[in-house]
N, C-alpha and C positions, 0 to 999 in steps of 0.2 A: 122197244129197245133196238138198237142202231148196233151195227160191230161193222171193222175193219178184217177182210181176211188178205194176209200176205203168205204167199206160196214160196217157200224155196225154191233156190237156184237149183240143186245138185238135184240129178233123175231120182226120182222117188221120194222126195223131200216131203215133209208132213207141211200143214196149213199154219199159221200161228194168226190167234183171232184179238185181238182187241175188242173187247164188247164194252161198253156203257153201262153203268150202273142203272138199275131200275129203282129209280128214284123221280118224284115230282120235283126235288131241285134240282140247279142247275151247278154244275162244278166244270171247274177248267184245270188242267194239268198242263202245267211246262216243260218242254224238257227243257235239261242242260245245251248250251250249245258247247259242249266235249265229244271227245270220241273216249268208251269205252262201253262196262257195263252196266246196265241201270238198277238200280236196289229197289227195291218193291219192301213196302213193312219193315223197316230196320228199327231192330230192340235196340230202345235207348241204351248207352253202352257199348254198343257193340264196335270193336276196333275196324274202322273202314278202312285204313291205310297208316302203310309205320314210314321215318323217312329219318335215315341216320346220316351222321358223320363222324370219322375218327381220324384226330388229329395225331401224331406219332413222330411230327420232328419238333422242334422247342420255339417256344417262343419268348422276349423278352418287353420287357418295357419302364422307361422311368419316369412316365407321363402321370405325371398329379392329378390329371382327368380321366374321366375314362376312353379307352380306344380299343376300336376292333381287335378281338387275336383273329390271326390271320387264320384261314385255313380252317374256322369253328363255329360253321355257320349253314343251316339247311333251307331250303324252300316246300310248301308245301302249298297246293291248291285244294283246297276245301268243298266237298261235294256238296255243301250247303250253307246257308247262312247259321242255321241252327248249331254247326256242326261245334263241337268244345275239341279245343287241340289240347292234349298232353305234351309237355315239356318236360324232358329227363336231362339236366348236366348233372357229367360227372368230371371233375378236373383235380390236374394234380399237380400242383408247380411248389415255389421256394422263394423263399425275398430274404432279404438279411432286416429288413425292418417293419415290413408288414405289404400285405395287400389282399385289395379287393374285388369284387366281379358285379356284375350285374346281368340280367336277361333283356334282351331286346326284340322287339316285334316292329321289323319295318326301323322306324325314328325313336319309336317310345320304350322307355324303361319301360317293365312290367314285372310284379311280383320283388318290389322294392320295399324299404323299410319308410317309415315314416322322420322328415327331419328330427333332427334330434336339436337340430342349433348351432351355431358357433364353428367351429369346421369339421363338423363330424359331418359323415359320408351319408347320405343313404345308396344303398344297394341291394346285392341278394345274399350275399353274402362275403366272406372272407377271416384270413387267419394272421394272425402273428406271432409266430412261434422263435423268430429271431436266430434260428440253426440253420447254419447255411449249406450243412450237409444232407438234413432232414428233408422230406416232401408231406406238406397238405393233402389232405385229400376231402377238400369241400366240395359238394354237391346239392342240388336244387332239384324239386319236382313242381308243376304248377301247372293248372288245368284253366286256359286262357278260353275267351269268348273272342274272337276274331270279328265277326260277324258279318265274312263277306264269302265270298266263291271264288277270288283272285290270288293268284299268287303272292304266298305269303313269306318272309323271311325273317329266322328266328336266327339271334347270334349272340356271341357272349362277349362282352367288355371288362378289361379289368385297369388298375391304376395299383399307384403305389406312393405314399406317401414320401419317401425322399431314396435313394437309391435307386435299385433295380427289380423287379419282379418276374421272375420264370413261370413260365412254362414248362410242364413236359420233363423238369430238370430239375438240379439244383443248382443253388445260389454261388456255390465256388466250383461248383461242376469240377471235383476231384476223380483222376481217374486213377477209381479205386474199386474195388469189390462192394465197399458199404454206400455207394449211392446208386442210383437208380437212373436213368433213361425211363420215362414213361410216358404215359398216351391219356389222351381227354378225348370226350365223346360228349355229342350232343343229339337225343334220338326228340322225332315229333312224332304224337299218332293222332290221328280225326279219331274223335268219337260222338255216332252217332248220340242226340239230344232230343 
């Protein structure tokens, strides 16, 4: 059996050995080309890294497609291919006629519904409660296979069937005591697989 010994830098520093498996096979190990700490045994599950964001000024849109909310959107580099990303939205807007959202990774919808046909949407979800003073509060969790080690970008799109659709707000944005000013978040976490 073969080892590497590396001596610290600082006066009195201890040795740190790399030894080789005592094994008749042959195995190779790669590192990452990153800078950080390296995980040795990670129990599946285990949270390697969380990555938030929180939106808190309003946003609008009368786009019959779906488009980026500004400002609602995280990146995350993945210390593995294996790694599963958790997806947590939580959003809280207002439309006088309805609206919807979807989850994105990178270009592609993800964690969408299945066509339904004819002009209905698919998405992740959405409300129509038709009070323009009221606020939604729709939300999505979703445990995505990325399957790469590159930076990655998760972000949230919504539309609106005819009118307007808020953000953060409501729909006639009265200022009153009974509406709200509020905040959307969108958190990612790696977990080991």
């Amino acid at each position: 059996m073969s080892s590497i010994a590396l001596t610290g830098n600082a006066a009195g520093a201890g040795v740190f050995t790399i030894a080789s498996p005592n094994s008749a096979s042959s195995f190779t190990s790669t590192l990452p080309a990153v800078t950080g700490t390296l995980l040795s045994n990670k129990t599946p599950g285990t949270v390697l890294q969380v990555v938030s964001t929180t939106k808190t000024n309003t946003f609008s849109t009368s786009s019959t497609s779906y488009v980026d909310v500004t400002g609602l959107s995280v990146s995350i580099t993945p210390s593995s291919v294996t790694s599963k990303i958790l997806v947590i939205v939580s959003l809280s807007g207002s439309e006088t006629v309805g609206w919807g959202f979807q989850l994105v990774r990178g270009s592609t919808a993800i964690c969408i519904g299945d066509s339904g046909g004819g002009s209905r949407m698919q998405g992740t979800g959405g409300m129509s409660t038709r009070d323009g003073n009221g606020l939604n509060n729709p939300s999505a969790n979703f445990l995505d296979s990325p399957a790469t080690t590159s930076a990655t970008t998760y972000k949230v799109q919504m539309y609106t069937p005819s009118a307007n659709a808020y953000l953060n707000g409501t729909a006639l944005d009265v200022n009153a005591n009974y509406t709200v000013r509020s905040a959307s978040t969108i958190t990612v976490m790696e977990i080991a697989a």
